[in-house]
PDB file with one MODEL, atoms N, CA, C and O in Angstrom:
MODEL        1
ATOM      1  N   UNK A   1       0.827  -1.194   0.000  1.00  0.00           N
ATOM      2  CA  UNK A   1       0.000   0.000   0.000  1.00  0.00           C
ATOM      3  C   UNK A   1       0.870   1.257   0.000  1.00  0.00           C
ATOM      4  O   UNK A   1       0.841   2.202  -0.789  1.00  0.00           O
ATOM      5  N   UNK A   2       1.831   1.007   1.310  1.00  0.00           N
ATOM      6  CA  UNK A   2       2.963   2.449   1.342  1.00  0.00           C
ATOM      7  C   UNK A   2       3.445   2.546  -0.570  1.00  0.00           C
ATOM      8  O   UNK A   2       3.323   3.607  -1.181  1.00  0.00           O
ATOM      9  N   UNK A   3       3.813   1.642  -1.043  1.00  0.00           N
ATOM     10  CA  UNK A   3       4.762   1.427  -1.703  1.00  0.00           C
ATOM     11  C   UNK A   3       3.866   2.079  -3.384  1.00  0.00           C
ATOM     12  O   UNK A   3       4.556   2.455  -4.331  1.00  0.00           O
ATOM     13  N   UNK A   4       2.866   2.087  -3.421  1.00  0.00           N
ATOM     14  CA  UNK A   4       2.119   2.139  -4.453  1.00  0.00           C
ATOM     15  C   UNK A   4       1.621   3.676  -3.716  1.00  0.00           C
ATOM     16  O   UNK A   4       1.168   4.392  -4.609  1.00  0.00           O
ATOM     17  N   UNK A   5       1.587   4.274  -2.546  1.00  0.00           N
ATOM     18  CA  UNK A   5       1.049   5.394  -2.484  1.00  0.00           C
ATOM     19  C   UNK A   5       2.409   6.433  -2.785  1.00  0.00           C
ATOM     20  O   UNK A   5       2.279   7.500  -3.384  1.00  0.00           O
ATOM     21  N   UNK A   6       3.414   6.048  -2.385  1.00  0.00           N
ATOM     22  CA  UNK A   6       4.996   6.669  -2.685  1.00  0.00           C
ATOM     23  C   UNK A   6       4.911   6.547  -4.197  1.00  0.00           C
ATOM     24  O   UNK A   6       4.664   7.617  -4.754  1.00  0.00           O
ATOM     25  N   UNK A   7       5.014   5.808  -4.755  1.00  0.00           N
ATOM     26  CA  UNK A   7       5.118   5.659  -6.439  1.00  0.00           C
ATOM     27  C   UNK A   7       4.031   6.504  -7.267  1.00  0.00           C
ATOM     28  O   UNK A   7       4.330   7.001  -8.353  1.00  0.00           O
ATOM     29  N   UNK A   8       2.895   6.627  -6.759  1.00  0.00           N
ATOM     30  CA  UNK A   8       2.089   7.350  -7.069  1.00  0.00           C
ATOM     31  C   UNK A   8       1.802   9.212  -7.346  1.00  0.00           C
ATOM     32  O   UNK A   8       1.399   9.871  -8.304  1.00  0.00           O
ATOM     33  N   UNK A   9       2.286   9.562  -5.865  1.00  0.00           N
ATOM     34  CA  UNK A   9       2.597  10.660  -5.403  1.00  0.00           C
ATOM     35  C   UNK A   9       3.931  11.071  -6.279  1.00  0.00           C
ATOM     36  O   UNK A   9       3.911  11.995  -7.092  1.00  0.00           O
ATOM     37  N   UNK A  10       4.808  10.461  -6.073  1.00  0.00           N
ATOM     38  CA  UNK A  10       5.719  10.905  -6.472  1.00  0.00           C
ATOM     39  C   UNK A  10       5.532  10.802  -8.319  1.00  0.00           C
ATOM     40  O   UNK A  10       5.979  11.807  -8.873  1.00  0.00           O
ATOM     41  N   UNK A  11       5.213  10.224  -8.841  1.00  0.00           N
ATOM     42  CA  UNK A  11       5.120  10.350 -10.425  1.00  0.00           C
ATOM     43  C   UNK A  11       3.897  11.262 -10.874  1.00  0.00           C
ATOM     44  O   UNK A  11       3.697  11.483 -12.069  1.00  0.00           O
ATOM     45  N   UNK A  12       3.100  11.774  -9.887  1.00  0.00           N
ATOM     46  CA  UNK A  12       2.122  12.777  -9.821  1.00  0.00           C
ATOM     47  C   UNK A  12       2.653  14.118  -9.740  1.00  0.00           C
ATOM     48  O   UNK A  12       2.180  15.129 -10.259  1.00  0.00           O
ATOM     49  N   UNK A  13       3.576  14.023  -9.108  1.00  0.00           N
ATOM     50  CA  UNK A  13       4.372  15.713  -8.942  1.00  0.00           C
ATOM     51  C   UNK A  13       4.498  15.586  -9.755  1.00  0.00           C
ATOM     52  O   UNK A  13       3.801  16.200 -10.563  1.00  0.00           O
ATOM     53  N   UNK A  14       5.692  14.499 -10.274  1.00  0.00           N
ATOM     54  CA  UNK A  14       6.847  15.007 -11.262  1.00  0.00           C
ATOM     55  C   UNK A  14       5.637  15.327 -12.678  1.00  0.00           C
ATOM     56  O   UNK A  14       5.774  16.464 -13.131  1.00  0.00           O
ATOM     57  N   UNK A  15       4.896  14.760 -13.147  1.00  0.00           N
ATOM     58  CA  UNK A  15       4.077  15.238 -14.159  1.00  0.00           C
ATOM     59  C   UNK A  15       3.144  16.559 -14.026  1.00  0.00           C
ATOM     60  O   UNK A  15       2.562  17.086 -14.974  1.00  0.00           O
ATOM     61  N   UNK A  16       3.106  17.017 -12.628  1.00  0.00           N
ATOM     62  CA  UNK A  16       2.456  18.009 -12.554  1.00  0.00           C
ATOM     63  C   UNK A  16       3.523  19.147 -12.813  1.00  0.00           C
ATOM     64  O   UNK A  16       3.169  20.263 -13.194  1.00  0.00           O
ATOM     65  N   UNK A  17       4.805  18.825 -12.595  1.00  0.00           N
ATOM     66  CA  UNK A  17       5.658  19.860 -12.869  1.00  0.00           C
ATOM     67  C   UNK A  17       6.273  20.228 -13.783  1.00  0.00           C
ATOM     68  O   UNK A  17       6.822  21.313 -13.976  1.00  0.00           O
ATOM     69  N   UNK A  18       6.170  18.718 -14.826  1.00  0.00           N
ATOM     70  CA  UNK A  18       6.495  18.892 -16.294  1.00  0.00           C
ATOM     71  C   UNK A  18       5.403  19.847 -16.653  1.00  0.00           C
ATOM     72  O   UNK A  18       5.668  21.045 -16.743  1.00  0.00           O
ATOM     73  N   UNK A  19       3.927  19.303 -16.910  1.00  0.00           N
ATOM     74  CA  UNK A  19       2.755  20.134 -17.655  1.00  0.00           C
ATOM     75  C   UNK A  19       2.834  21.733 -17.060  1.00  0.00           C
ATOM     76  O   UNK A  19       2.370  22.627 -17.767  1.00  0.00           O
ATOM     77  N   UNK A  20       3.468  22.077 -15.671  1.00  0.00           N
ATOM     78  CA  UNK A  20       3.295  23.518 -15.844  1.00  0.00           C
ATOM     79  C   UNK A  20       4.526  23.978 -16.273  1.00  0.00           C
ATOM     80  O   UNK A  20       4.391  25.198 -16.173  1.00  0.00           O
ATOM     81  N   UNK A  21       5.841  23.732 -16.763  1.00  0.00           N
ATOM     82  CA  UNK A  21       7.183  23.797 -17.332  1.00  0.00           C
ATOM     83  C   UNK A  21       6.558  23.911 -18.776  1.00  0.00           C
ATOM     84  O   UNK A  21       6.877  24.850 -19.504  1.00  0.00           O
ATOM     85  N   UNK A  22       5.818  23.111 -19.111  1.00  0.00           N
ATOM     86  CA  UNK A  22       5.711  23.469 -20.621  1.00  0.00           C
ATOM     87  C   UNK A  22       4.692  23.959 -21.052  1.00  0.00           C
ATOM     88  O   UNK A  22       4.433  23.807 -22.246  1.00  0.00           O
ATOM     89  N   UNK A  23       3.583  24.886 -19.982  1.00  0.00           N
ATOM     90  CA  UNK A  23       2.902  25.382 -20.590  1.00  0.00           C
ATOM     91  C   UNK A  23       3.753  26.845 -20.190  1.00  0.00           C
ATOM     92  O   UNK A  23       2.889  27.719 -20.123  1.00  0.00           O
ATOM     93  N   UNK A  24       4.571  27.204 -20.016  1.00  0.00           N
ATOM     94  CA  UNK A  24       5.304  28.467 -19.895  1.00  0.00           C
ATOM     95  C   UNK A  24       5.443  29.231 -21.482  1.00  0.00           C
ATOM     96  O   UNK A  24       5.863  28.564 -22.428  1.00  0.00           O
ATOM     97  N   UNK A  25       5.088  30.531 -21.636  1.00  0.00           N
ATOM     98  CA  UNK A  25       5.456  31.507 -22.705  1.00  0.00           C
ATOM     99  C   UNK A  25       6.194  31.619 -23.678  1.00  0.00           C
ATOM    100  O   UNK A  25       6.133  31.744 -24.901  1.00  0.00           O
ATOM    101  N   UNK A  26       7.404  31.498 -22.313  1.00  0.00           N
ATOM    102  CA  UNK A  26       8.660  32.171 -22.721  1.00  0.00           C
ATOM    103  C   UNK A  26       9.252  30.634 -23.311  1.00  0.00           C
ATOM    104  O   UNK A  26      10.173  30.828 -24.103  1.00  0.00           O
ATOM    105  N   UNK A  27       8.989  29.399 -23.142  1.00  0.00           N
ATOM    106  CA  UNK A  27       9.169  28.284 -24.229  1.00  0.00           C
ATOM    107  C   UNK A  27       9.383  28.804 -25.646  1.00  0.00           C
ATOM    108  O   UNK A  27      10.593  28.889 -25.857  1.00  0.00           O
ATOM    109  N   UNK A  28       8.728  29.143 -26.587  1.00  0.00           N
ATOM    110  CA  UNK A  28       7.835  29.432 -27.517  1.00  0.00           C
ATOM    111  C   UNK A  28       8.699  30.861 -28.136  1.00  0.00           C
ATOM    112  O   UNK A  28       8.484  31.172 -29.307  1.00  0.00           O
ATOM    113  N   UNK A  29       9.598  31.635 -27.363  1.00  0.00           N
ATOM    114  CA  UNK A  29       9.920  32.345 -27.886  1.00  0.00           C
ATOM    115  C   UNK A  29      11.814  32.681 -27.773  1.00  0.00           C
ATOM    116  O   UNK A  29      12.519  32.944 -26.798  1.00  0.00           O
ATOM    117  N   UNK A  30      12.129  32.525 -29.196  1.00  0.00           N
ATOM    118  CA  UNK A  30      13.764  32.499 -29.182  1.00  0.00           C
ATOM    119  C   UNK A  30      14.177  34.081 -29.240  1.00  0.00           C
ATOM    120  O   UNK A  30      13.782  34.877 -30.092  1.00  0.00           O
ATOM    121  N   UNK A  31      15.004  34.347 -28.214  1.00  0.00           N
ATOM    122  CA  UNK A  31      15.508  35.627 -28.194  1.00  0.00           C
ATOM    123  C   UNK A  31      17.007  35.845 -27.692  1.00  0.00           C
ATOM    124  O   UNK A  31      17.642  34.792 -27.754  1.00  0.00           O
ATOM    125  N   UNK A  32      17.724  36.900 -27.223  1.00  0.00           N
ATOM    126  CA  UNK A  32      18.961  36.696 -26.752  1.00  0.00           C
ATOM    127  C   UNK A  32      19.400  36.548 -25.513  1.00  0.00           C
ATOM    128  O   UNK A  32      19.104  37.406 -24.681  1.00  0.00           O
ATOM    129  N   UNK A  33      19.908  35.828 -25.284  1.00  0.00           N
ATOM    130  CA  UNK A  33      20.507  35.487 -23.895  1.00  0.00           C
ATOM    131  C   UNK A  33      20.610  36.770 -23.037  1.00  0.00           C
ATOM    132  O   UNK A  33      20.669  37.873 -23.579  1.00  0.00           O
ATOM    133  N   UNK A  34      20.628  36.631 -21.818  1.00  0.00           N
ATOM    134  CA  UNK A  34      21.046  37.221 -20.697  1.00  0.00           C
ATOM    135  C   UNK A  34      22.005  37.713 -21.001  1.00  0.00           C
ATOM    136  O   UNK A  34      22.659  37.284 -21.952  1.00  0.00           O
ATOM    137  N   UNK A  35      22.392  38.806 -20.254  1.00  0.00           N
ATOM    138  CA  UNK A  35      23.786  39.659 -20.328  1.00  0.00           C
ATOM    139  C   UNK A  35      24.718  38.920 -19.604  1.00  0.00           C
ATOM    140  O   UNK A  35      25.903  39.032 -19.918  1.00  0.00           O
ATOM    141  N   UNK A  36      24.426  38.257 -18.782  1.00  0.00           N
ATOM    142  CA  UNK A  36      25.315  37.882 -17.883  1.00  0.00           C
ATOM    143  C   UNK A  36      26.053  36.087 -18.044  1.00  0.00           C
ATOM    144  O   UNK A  36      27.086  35.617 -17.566  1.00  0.00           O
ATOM    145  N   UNK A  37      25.115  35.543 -18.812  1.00  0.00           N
ATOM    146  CA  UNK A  37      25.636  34.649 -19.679  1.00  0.00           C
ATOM    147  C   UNK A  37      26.694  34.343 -21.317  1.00  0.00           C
ATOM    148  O   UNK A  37      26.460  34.714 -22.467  1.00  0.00           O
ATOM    149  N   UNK A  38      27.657  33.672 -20.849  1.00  0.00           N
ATOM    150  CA  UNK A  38      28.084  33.815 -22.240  1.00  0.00           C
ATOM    151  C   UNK A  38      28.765  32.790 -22.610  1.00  0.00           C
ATOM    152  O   UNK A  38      29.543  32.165 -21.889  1.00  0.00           O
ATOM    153  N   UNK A  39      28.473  32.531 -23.917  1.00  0.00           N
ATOM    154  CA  UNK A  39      29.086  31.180 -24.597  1.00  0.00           C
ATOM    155  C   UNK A  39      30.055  30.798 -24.126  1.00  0.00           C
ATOM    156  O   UNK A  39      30.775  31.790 -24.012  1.00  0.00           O
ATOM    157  N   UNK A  40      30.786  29.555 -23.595  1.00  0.00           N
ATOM    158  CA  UNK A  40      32.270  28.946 -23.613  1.00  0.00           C
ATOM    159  C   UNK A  40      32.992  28.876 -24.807  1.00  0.00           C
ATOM    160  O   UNK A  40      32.534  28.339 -25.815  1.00  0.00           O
ATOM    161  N   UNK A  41      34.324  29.496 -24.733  1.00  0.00           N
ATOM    162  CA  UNK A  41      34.671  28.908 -26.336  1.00  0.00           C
ATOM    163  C   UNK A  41      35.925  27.712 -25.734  1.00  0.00           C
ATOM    164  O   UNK A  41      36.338  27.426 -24.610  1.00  0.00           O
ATOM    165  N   UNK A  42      36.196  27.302 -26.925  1.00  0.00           N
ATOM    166  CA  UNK A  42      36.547  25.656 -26.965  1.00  0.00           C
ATOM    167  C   UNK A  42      38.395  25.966 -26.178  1.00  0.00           C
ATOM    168  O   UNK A  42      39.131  26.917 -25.912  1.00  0.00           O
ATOM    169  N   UNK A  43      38.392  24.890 -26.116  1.00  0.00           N
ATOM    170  CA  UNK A  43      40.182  25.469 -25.864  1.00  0.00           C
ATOM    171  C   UNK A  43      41.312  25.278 -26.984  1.00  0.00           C
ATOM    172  O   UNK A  43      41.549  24.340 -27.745  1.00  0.00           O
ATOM    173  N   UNK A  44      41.843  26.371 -26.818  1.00  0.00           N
ATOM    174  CA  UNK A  44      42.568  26.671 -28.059  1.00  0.00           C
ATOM    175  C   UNK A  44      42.371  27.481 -29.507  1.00  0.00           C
ATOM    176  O   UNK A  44      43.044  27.647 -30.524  1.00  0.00           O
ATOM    177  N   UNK A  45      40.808  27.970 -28.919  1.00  0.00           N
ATOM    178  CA  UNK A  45      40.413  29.166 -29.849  1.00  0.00           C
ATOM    179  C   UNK A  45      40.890  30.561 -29.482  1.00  0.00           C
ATOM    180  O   UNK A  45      40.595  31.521 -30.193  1.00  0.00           O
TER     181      UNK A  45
ENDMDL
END
C-alpha cells in the first residue's frame, strides 16, 4: 500500500511539474541570452 502510495505521489508531482514547465510563454519564444551569460569557447580558440 505504502509502496504504491509513494510511487504514485511521487510520479504525480513530477508530471504536474512537467505540464506547468511546458505550458510556460517564454518556451515558444527564441531571443537573446542574458547579459550575464556567455558562450564557452573551446580550448585553443
Amino acid at each position: 500500500m505504502i509502496d504504491n502510495l509513494a510511487l504514485g505521489l511521487s510520479h504525480g508531482l513530477l508530471m504536474l511539474v512537467a505540464i506547468l514547465l511546458l505550458r510556460r510563454p517564454d518556451l515558444d519564444q527564441e531571443g537573446e541570452r542574458p547579459s550575464g551569460i556567455r558562450r564557452r569557447r573551446p580550448p585553443g580558440a
